[in-house]
HTML snippet that shows the backbone in 3Dmol.js (N, CA, C, O; Angstrom):
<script src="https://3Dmol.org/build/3Dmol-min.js"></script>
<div id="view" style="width:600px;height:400px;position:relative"></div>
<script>
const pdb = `
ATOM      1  N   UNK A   1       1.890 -42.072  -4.914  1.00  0.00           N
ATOM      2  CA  UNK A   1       1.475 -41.142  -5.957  1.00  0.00           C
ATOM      3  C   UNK A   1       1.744 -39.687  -5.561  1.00  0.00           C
ATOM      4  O   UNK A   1       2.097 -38.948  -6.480  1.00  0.00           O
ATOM      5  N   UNK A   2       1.617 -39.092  -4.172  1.00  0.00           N
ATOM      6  CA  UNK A   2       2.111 -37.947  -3.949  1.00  0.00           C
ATOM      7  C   UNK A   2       3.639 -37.962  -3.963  1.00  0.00           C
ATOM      8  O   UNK A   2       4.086 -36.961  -4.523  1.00  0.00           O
ATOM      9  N   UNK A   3       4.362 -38.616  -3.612  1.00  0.00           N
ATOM     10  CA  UNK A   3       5.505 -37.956  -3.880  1.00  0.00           C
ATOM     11  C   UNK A   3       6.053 -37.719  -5.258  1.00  0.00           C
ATOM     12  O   UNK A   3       6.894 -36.888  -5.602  1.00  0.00           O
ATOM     13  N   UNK A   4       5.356 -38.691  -6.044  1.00  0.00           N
ATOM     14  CA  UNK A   4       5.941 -38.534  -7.191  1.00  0.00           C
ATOM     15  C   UNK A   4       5.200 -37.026  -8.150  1.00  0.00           C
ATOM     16  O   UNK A   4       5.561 -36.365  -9.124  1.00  0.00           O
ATOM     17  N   UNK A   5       4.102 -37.011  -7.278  1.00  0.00           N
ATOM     18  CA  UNK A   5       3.127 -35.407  -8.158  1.00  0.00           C
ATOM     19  C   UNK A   5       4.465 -34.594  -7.548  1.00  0.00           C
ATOM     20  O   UNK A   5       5.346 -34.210  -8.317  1.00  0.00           O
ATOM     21  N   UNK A   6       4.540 -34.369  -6.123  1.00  0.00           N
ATOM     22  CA  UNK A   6       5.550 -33.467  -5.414  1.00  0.00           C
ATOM     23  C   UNK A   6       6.814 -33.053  -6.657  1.00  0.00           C
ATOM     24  O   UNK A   6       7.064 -31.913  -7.049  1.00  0.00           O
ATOM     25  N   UNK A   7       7.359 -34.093  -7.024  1.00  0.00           N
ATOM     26  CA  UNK A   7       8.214 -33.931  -7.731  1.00  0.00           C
ATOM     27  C   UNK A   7       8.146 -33.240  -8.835  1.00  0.00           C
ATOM     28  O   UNK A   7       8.952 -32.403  -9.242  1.00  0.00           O
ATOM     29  N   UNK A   8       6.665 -33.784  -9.566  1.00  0.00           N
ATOM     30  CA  UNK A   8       6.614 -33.267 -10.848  1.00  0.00           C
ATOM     31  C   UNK A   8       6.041 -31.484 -10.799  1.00  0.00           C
ATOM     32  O   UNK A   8       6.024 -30.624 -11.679  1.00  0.00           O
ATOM     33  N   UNK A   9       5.693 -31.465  -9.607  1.00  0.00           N
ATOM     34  CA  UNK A   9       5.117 -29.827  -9.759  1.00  0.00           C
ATOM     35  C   UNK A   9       6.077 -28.849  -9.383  1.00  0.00           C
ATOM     36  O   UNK A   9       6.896 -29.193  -8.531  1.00  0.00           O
ATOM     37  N   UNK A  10       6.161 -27.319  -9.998  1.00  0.00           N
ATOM     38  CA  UNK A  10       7.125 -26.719  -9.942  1.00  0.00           C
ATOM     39  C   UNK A  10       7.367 -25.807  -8.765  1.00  0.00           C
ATOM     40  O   UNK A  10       6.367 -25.186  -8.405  1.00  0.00           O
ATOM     41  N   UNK A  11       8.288 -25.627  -8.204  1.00  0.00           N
ATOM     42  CA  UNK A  11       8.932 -25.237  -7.135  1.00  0.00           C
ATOM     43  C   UNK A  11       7.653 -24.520  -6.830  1.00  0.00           C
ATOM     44  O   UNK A  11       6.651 -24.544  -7.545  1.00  0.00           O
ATOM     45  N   UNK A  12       7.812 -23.760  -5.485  1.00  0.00           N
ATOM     46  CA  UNK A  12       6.672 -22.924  -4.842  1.00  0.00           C
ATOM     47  C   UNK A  12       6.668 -21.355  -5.695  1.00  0.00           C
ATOM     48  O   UNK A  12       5.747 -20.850  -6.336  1.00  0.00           O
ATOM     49  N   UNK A  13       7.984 -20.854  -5.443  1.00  0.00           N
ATOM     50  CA  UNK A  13       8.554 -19.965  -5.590  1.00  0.00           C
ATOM     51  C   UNK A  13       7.718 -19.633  -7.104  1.00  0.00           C
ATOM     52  O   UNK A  13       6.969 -18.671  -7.274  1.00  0.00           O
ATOM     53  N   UNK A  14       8.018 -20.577  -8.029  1.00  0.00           N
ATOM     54  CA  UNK A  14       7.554 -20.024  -9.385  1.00  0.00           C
ATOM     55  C   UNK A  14       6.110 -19.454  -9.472  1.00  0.00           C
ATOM     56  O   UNK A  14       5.745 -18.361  -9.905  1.00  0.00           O
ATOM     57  N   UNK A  15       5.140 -20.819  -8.774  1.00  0.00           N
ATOM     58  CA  UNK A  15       3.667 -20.501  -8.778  1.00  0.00           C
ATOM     59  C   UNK A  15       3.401 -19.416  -8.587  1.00  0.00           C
ATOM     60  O   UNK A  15       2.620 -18.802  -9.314  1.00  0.00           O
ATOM     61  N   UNK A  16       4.226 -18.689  -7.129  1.00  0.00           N
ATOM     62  CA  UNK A  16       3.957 -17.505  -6.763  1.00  0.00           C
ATOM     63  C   UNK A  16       4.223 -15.928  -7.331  1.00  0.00           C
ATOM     64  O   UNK A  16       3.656 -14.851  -7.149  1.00  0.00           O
ATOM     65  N   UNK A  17       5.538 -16.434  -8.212  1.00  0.00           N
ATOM     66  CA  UNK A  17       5.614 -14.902  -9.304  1.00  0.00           C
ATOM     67  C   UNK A  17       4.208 -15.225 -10.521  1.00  0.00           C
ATOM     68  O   UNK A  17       4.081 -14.222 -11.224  1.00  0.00           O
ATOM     69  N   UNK A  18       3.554 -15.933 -10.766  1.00  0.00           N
ATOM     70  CA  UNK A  18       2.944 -16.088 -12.012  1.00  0.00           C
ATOM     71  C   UNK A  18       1.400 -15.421 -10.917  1.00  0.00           C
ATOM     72  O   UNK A  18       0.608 -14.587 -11.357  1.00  0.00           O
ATOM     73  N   UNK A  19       1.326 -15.900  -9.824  1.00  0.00           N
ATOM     74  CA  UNK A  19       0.386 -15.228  -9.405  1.00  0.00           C
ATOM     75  C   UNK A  19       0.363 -13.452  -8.635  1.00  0.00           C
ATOM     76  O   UNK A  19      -0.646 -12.748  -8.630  1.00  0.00           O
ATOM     77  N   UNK A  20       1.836 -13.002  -7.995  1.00  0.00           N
ATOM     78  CA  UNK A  20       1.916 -11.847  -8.444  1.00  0.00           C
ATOM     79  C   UNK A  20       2.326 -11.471  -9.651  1.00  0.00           C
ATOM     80  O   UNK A  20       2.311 -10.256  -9.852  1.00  0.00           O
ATOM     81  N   UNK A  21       2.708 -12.200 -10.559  1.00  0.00           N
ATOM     82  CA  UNK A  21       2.858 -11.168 -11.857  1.00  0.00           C
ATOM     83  C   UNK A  21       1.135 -10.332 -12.355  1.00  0.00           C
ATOM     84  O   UNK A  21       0.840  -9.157 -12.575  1.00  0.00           O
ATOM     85  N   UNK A  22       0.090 -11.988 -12.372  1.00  0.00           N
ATOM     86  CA  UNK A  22      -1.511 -11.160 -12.734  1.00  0.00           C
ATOM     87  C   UNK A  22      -1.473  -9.809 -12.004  1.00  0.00           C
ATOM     88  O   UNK A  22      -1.548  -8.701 -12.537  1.00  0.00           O
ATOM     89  N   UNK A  23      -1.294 -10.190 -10.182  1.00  0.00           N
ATOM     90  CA  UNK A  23      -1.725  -8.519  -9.518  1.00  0.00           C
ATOM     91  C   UNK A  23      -1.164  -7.444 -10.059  1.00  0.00           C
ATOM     92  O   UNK A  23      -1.750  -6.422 -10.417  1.00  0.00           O
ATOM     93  N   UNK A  24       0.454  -7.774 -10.140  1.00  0.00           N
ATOM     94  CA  UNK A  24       1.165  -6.263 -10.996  1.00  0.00           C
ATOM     95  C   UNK A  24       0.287  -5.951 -12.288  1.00  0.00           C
ATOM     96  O   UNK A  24      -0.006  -4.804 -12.627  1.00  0.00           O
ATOM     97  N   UNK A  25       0.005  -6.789 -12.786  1.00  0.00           N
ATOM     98  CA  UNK A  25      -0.449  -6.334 -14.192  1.00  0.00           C
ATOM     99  C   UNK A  25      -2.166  -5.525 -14.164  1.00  0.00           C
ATOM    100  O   UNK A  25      -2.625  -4.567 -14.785  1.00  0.00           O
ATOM    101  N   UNK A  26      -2.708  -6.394 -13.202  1.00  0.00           N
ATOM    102  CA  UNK A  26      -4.165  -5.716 -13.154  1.00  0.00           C
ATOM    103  C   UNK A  26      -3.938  -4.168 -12.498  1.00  0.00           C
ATOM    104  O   UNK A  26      -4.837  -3.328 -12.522  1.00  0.00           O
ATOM    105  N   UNK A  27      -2.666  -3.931 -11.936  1.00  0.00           N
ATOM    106  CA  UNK A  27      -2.752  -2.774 -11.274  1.00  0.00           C
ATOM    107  C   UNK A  27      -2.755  -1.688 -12.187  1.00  0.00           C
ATOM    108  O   UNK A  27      -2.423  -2.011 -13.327  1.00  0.00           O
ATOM    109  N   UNK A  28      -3.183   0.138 -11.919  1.00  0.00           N
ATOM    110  CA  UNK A  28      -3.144   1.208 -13.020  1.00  0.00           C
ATOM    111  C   UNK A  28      -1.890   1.076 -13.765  1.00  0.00           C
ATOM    112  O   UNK A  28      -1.262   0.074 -13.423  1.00  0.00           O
ATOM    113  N   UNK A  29      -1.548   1.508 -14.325  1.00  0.00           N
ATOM    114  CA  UNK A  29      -0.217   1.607 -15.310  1.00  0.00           C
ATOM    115  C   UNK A  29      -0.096   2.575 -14.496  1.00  0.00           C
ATOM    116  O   UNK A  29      -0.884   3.402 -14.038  1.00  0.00           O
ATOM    117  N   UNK A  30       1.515   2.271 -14.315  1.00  0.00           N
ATOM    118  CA  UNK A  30       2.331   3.315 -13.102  1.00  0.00           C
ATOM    119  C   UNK A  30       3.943   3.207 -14.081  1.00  0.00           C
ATOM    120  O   UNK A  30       4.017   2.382 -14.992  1.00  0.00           O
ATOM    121  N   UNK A  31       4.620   3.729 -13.894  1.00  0.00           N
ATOM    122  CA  UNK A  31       5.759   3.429 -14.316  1.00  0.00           C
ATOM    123  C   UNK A  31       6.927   3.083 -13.568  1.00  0.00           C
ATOM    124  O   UNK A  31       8.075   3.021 -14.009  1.00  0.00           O
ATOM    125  N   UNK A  32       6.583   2.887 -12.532  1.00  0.00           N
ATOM    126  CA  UNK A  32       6.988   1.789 -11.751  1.00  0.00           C
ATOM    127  C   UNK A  32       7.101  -0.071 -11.655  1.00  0.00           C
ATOM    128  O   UNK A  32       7.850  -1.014 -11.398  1.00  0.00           O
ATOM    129  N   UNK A  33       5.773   0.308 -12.066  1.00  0.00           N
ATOM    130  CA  UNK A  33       4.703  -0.821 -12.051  1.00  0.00           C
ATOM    131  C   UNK A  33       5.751  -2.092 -12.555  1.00  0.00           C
ATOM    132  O   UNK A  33       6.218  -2.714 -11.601  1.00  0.00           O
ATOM    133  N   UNK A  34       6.252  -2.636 -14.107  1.00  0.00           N
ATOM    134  CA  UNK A  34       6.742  -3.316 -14.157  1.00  0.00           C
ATOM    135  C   UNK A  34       8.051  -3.531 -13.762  1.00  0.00           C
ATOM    136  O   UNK A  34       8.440  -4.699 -13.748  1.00  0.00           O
ATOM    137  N   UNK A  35       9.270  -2.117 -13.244  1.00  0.00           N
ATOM    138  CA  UNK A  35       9.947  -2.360 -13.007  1.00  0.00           C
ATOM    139  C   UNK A  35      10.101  -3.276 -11.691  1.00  0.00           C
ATOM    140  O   UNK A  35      10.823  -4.265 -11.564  1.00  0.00           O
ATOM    141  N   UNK A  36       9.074  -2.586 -10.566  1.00  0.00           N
ATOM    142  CA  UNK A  36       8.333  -3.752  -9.235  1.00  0.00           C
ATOM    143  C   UNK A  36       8.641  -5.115  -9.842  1.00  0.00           C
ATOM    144  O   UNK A  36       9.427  -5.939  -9.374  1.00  0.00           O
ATOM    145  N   UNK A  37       7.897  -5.241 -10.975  1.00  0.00           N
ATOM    146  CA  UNK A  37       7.855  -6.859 -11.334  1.00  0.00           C
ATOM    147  C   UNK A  37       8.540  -7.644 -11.557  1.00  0.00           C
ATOM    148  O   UNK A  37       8.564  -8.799 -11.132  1.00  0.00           O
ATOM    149  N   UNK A  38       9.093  -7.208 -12.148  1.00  0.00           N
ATOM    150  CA  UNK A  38      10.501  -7.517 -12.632  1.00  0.00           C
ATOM    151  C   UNK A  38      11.716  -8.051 -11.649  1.00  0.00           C
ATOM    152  O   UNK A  38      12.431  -9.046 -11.537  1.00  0.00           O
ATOM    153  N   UNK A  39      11.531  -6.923 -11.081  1.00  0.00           N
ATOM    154  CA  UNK A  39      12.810  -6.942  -9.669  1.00  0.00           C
ATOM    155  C   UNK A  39      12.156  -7.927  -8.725  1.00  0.00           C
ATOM    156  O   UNK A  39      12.967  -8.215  -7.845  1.00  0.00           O
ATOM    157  N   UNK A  40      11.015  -8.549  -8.568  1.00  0.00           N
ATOM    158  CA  UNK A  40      10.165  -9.336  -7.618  1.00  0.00           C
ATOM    159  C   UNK A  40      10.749 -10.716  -8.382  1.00  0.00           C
ATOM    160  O   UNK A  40      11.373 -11.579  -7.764  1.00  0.00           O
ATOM    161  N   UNK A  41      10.503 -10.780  -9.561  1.00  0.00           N
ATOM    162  CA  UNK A  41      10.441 -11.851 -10.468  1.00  0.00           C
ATOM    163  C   UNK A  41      12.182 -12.427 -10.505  1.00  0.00           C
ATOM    164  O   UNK A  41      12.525 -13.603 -10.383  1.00  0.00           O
ATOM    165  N   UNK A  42      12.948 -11.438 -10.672  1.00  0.00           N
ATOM    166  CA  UNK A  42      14.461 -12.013 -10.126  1.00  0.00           C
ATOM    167  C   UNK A  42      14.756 -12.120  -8.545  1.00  0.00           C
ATOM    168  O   UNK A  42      15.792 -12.463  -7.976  1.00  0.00           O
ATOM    169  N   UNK A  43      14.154 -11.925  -8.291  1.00  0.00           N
ATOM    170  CA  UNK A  43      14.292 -11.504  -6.496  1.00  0.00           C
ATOM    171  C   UNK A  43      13.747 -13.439  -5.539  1.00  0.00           C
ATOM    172  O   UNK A  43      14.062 -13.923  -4.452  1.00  0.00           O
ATOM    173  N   UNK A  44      12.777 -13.990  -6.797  1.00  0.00           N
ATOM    174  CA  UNK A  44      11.965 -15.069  -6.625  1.00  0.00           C
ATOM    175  C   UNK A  44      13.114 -15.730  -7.021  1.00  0.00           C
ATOM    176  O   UNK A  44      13.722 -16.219  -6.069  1.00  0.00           O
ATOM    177  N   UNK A  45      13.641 -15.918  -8.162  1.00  0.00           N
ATOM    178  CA  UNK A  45      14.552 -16.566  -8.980  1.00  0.00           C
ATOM    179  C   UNK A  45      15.781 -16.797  -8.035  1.00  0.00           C
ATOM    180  O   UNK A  45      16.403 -17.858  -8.086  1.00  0.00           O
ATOM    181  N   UNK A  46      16.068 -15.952  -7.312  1.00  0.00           N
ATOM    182  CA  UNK A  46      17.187 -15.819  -6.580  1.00  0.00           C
ATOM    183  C   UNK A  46      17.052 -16.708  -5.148  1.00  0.00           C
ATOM    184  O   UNK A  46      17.926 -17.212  -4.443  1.00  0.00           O
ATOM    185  N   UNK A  47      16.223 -16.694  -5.077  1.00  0.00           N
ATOM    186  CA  UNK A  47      15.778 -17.347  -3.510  1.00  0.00           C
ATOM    187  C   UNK A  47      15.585 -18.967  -3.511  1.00  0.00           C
ATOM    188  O   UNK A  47      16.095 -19.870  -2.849  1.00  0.00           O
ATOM    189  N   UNK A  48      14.785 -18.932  -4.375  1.00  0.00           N
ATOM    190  CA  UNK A  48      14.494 -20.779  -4.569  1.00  0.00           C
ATOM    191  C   UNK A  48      13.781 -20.890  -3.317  1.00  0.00           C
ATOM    192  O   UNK A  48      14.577 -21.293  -2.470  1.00  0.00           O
ATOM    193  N   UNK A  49      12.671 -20.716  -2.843  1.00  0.00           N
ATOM    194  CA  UNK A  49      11.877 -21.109  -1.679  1.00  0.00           C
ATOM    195  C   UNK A  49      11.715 -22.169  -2.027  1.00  0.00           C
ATOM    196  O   UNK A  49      11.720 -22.499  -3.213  1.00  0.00           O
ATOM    197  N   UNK A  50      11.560 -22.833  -1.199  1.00  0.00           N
ATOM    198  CA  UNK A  50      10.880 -24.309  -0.819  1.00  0.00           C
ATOM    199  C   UNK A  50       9.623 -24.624   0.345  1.00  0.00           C
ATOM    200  O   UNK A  50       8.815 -25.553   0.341  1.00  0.00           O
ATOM    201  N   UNK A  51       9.750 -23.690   1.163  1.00  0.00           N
ATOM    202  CA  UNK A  51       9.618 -24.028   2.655  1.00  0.00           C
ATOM    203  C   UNK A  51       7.999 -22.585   2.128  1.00  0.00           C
ATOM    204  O   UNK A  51       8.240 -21.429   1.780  1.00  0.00           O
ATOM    205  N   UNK A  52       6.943 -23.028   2.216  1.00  0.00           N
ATOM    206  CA  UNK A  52       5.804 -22.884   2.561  1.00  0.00           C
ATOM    207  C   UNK A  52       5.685 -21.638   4.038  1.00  0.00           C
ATOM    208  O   UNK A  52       4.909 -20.686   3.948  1.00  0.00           O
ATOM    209  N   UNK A  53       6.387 -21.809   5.058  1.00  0.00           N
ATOM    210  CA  UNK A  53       6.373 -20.668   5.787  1.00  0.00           C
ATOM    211  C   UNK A  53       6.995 -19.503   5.763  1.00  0.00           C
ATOM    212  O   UNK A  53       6.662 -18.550   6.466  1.00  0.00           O
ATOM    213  N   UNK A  54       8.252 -19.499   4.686  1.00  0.00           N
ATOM    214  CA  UNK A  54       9.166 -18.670   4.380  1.00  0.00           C
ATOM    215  C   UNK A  54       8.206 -17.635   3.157  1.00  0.00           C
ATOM    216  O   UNK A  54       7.778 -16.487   3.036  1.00  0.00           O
ATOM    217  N   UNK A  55       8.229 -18.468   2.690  1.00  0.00           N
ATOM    218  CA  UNK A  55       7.233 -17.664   1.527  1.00  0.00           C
ATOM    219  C   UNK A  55       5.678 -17.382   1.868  1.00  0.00           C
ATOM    220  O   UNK A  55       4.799 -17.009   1.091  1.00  0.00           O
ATOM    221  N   UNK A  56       5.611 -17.597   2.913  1.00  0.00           N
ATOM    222  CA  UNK A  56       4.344 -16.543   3.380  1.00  0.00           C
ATOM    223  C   UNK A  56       4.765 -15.475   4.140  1.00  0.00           C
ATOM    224  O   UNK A  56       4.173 -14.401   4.250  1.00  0.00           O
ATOM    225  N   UNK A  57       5.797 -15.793   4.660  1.00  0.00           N
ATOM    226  CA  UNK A  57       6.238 -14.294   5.143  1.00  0.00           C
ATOM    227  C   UNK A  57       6.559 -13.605   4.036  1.00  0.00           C
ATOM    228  O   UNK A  57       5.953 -12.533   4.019  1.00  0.00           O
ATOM    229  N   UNK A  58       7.381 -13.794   2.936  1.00  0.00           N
ATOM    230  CA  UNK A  58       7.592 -12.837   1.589  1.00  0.00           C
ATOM    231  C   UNK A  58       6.177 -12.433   1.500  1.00  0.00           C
ATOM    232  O   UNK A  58       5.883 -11.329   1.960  1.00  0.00           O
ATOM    233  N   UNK A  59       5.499 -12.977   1.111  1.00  0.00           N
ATOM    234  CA  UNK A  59       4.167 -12.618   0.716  1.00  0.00           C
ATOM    235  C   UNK A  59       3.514 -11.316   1.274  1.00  0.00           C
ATOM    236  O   UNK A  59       2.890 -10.420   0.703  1.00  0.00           O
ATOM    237  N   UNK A  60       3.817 -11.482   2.408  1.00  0.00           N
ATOM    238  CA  UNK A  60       2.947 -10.623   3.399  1.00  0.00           C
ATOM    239  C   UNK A  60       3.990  -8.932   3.490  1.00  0.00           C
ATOM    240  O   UNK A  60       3.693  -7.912   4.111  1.00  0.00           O
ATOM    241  N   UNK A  61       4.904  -9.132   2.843  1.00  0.00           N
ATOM    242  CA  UNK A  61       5.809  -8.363   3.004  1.00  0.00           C
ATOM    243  C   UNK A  61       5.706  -7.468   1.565  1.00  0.00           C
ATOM    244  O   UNK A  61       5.750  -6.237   1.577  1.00  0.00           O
ATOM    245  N   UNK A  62       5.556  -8.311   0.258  1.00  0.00           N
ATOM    246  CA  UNK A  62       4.849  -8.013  -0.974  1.00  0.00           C
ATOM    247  C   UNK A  62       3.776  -7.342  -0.645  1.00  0.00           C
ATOM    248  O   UNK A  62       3.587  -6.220  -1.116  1.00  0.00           O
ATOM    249  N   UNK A  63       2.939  -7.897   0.180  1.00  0.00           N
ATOM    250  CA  UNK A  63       1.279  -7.406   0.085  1.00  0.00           C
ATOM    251  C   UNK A  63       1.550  -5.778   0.353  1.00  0.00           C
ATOM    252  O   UNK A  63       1.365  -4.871  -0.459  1.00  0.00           O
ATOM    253  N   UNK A  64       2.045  -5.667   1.735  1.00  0.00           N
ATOM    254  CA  UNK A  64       2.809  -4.766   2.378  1.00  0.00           C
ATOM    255  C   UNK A  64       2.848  -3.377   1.305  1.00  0.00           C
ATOM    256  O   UNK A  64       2.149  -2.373   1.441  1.00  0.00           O
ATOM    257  N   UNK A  65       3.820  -3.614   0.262  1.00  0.00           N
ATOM    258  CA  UNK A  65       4.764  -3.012  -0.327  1.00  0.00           C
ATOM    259  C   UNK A  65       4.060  -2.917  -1.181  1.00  0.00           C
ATOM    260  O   UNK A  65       4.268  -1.815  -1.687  1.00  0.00           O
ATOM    261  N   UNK A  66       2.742  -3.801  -2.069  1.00  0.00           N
ATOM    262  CA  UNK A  66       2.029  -2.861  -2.769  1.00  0.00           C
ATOM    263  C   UNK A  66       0.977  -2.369  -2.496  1.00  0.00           C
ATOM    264  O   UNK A  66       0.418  -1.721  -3.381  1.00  0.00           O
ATOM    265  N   UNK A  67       0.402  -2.489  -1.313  1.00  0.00           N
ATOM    266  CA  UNK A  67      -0.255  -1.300  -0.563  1.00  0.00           C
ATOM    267  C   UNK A  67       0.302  -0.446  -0.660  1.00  0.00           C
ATOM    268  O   UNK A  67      -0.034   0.204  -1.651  1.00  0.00           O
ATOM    269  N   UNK A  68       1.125  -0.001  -0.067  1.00  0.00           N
ATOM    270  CA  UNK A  68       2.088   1.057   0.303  1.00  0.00           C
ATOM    271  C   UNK A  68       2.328   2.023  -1.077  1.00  0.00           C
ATOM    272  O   UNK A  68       2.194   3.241  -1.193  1.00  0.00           O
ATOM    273  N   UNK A  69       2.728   1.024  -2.055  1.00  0.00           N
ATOM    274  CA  UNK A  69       3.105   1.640  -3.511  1.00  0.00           C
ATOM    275  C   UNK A  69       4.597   2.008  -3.382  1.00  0.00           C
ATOM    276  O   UNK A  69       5.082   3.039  -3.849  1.00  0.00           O
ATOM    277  N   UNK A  70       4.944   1.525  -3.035  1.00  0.00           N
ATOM    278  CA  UNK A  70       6.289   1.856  -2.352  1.00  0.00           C
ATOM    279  C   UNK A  70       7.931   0.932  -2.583  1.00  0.00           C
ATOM    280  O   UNK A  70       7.631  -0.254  -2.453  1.00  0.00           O
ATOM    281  N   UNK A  71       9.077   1.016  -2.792  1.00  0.00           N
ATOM    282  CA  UNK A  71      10.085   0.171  -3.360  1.00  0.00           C
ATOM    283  C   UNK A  71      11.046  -0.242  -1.575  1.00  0.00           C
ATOM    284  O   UNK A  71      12.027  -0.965  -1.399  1.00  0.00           O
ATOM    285  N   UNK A  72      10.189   0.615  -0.494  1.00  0.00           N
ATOM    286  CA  UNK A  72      10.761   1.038   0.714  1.00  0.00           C
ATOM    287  C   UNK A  72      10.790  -1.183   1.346  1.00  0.00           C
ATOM    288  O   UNK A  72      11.745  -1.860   1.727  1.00  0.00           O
ATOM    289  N   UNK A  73       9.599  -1.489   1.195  1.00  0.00           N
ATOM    290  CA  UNK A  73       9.548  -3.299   1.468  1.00  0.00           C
ATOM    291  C   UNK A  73      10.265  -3.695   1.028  1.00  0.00           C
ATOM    292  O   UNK A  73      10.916  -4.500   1.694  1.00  0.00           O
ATOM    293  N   UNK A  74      10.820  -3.355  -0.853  1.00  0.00           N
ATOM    294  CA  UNK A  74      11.173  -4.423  -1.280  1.00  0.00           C
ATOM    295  C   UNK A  74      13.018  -4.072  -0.460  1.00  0.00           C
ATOM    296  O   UNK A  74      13.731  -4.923   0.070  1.00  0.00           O
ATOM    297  N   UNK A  75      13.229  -3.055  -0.577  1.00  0.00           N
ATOM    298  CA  UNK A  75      14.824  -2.974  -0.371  1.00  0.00           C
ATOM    299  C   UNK A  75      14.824  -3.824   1.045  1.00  0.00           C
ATOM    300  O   UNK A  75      15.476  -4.866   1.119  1.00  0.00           O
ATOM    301  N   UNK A  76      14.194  -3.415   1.971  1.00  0.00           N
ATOM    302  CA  UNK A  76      13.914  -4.263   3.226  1.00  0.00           C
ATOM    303  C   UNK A  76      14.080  -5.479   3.448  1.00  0.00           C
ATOM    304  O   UNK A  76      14.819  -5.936   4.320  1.00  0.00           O
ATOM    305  N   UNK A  77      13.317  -6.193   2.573  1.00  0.00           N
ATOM    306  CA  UNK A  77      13.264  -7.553   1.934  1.00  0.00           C
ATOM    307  C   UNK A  77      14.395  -7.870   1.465  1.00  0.00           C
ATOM    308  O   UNK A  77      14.895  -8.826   2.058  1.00  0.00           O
ATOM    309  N   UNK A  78      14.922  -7.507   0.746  1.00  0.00           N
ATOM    310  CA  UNK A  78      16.145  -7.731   0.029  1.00  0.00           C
ATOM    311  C   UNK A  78      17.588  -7.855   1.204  1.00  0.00           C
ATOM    312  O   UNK A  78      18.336  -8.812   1.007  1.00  0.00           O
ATOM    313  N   UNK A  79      17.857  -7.101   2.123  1.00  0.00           N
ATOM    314  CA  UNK A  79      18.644  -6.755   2.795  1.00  0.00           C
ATOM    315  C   UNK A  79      18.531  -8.094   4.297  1.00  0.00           C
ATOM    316  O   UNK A  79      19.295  -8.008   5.259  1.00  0.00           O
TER     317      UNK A  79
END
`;
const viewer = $3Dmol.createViewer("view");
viewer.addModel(pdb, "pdb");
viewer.setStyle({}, {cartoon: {color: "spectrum"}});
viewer.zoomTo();
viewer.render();
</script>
């Protein structure tokens, strides 16, 4: 029965933009703000995580970067 849930549930990667998309959104209106999201949200799309340790390092690198308020993580990230 687990492998077959495994299958049916959606990649990691997705869960995780739907749960930073809420944080971007609860944050002040910045005008930044959705472009961040956006670029996170293709940035997810692009990667296809699978692997549970990979995407906690993104994470922590996100967290990072919106502390910061800053686009300085994501280019980082990206590169």
């Amino acid at each position: 029965m687990t492998s077959e849930h495994k299958k049916k549930s959606p990649p990691i990667f997705y869960v995780h933009i739907l749960q930073y998309r809420k944080i971007f959104h609860s944050l002040p209106v910045n005008p930044m703000r959705n472009f961040i999201a956006l670029q996170f949200t293709q940035f997810f799309r692009q990667l296809e995580v699978h692997d549970h340790v990979q995407m906690i390092k993104i994470q922590n690198k996100i967290k990072q970067m919106m502390f910061k308020k800053s686009l300085y993580f994501f280019i980082k990230l990206k590169n």
